[in-house]
Backbone as JSON, one array per atom type, in Angstrom:
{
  "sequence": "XXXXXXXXXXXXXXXXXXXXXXXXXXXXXXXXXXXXXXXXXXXXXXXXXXXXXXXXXXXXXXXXXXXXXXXXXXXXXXXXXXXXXXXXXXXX",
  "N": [[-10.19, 10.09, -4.39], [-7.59, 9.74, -3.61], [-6.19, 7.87, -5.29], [-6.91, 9.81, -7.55], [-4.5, 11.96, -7.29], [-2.59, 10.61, -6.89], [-2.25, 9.36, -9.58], [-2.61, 11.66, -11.28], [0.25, 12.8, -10.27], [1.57, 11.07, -11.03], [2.47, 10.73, -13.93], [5.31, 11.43, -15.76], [6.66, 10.13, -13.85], [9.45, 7.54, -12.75], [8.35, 3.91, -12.07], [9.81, 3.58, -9.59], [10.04, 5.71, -8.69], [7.66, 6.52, -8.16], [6.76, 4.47, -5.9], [8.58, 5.29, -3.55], [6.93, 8.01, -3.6], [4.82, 7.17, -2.24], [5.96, 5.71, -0.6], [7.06, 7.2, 1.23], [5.04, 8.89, 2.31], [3.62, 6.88, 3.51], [5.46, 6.89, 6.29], [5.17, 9.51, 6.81], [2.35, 9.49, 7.7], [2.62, 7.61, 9.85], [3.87, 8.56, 10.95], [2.5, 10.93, 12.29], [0.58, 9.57, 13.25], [-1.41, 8.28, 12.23], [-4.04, 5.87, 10.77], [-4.17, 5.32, 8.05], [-2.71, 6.62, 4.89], [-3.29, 9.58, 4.23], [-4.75, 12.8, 2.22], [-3.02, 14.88, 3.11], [-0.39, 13.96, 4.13], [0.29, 12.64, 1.64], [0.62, 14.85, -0.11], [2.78, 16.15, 1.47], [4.85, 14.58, 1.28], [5.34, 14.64, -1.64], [6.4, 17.39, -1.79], [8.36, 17.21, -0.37], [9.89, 15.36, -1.73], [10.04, 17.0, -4.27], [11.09, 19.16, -3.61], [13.12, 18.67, -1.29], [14.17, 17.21, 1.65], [12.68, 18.13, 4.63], [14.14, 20.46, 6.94], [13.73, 20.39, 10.29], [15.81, 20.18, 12.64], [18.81, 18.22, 13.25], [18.84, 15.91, 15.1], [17.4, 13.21, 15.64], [14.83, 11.89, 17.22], [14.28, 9.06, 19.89], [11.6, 8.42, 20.24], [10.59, 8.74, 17.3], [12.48, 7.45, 16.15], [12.53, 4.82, 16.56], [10.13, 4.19, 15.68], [10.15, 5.19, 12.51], [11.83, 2.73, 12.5], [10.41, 0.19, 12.89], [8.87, 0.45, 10.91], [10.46, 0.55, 8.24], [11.11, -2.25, 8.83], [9.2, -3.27, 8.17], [8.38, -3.21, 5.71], [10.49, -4.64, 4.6], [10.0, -7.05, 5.72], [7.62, -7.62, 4.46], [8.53, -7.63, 1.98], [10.46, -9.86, 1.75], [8.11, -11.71, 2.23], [6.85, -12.01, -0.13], [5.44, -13.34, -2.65], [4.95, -13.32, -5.7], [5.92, -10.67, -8.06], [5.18, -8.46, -7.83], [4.08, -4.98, -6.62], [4.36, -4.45, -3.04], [2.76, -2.49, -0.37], [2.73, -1.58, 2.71], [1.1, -0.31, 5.45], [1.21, 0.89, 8.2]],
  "CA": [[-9.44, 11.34, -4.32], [-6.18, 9.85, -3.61], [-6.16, 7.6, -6.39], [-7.01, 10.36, -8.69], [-3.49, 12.62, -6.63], [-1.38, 9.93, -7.9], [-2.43, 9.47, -11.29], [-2.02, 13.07, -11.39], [1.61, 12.84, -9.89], [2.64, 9.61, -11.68], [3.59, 11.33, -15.4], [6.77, 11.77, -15.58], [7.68, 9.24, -12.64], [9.04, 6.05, -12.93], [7.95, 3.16, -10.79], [10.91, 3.6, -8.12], [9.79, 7.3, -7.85], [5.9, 6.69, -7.67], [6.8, 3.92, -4.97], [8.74, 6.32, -3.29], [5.87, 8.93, -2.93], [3.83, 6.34, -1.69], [6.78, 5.29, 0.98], [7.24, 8.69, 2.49], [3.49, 9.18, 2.66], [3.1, 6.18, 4.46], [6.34, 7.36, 7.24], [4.63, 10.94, 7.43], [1.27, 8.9, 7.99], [3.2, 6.79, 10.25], [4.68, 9.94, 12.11], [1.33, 11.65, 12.42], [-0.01, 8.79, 14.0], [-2.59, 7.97, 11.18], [-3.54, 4.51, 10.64], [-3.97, 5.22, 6.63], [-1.91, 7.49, 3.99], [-4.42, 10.79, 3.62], [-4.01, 13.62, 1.26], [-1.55, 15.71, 3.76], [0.81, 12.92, 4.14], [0.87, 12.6, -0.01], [0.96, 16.24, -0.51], [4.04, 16.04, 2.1], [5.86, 13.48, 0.47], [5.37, 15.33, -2.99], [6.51, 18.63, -1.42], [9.68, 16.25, 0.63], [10.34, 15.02, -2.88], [10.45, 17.97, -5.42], [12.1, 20.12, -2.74], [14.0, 18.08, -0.37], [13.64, 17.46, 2.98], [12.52, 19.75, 5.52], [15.52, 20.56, 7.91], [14.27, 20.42, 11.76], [17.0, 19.75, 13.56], [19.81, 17.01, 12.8], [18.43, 15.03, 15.98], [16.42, 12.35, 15.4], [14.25, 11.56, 18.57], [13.97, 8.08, 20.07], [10.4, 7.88, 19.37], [10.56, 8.66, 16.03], [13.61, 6.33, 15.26], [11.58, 3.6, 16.82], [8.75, 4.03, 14.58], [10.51, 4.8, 11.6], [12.54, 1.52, 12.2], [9.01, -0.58, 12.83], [8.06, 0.75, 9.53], [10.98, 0.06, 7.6], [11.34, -3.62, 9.16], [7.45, -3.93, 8.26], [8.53, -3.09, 4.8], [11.14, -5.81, 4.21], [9.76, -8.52, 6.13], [6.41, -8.26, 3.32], [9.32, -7.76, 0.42], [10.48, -11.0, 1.64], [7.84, -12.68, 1.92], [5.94, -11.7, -1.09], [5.73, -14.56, -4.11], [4.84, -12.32, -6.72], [6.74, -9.78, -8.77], [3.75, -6.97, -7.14], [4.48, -4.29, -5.26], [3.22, -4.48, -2.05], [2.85, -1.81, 0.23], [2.17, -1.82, 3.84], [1.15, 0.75, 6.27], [1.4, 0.65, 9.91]],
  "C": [[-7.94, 11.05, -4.28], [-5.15, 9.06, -4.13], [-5.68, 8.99, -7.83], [-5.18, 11.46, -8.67], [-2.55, 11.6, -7.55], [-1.1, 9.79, -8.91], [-1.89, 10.63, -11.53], [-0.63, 13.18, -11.54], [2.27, 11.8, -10.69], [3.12, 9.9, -13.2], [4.17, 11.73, -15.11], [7.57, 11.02, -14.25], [7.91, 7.97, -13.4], [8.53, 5.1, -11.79], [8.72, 3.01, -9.36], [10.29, 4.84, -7.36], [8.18, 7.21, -7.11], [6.32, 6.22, -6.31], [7.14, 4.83, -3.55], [7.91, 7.53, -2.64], [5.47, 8.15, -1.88], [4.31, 5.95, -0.07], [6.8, 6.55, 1.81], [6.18, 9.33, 2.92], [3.17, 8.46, 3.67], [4.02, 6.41, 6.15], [5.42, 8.21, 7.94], [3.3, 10.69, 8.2], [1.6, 8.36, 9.3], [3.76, 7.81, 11.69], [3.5, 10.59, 12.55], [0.47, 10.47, 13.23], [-1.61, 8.46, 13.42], [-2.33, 6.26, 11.02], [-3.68, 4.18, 8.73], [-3.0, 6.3, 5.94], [-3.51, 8.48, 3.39], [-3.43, 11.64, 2.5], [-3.01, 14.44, 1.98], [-0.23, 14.87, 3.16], [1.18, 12.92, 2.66], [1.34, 14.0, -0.58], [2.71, 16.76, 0.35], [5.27, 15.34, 1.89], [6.43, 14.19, -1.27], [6.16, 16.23, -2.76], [8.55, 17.95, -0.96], [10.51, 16.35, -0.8], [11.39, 15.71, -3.67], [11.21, 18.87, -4.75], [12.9, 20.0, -2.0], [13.37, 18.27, 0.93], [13.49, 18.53, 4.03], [13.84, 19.37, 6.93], [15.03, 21.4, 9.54], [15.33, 20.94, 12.31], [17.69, 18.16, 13.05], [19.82, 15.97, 13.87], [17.32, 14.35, 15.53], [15.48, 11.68, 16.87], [13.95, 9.91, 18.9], [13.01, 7.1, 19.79], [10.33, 7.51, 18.05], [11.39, 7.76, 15.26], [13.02, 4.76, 15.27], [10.76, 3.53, 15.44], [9.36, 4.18, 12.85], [11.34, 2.61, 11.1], [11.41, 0.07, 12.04], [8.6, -0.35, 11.32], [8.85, 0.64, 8.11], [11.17, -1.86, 7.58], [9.67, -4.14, 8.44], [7.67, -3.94, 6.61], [9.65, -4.42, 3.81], [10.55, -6.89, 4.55], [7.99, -8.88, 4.6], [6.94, -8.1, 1.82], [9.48, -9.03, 0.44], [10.0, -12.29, 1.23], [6.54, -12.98, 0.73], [6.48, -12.75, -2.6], [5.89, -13.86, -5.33], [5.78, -11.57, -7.14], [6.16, -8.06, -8.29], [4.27, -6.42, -6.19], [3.6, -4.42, -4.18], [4.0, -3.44, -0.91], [2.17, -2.05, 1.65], [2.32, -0.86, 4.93], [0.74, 0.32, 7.51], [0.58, 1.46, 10.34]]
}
């Protein structure tokens, strides 16, 4: 099913943008306290995307900065140390 979502979504992207989905799926996943990327989280990222972000509040909460920052650091440290030319994705 969430194979077939992307396929769907991936004409007309290029590979920065697909990735992209995929990254803000795995945040929202990440924020929701999921340990995979479901269809919300992709449908939320899509929605983030084509419409911009949703506008809370201009506070960012402690928690959440934490965890975003765990999840960006988790994201470089397997760019680093990745041999390949392959994307690799990694969800927290």
């Amino acid at each position: 099913m969430l194979f077939n979502f992307i396929d769907a979504m991936k004409k007309g992207m290029s590979g920065a943008e697909l990735f992209n989905l995929v990254n803000q799926a795995a945040l929202k996943a990440s924020v929701d306290g999921s340990a995979a990327i479901d269809m919300a989280a992709l449908e939320y990222s899509k929605d983030k995307i084509t419409m911009g972000a949703e506008r809370k509040s201009a506070v960012i909460s402690p928690a959440e900065a934490k965890k975003t920052a765990y999840h960006e650091g988790d994201l470089s440290s397997v760019s680093y140390n990745c041999i390949s030319s392959l994307i690799c994705i990694c969800v927290r």
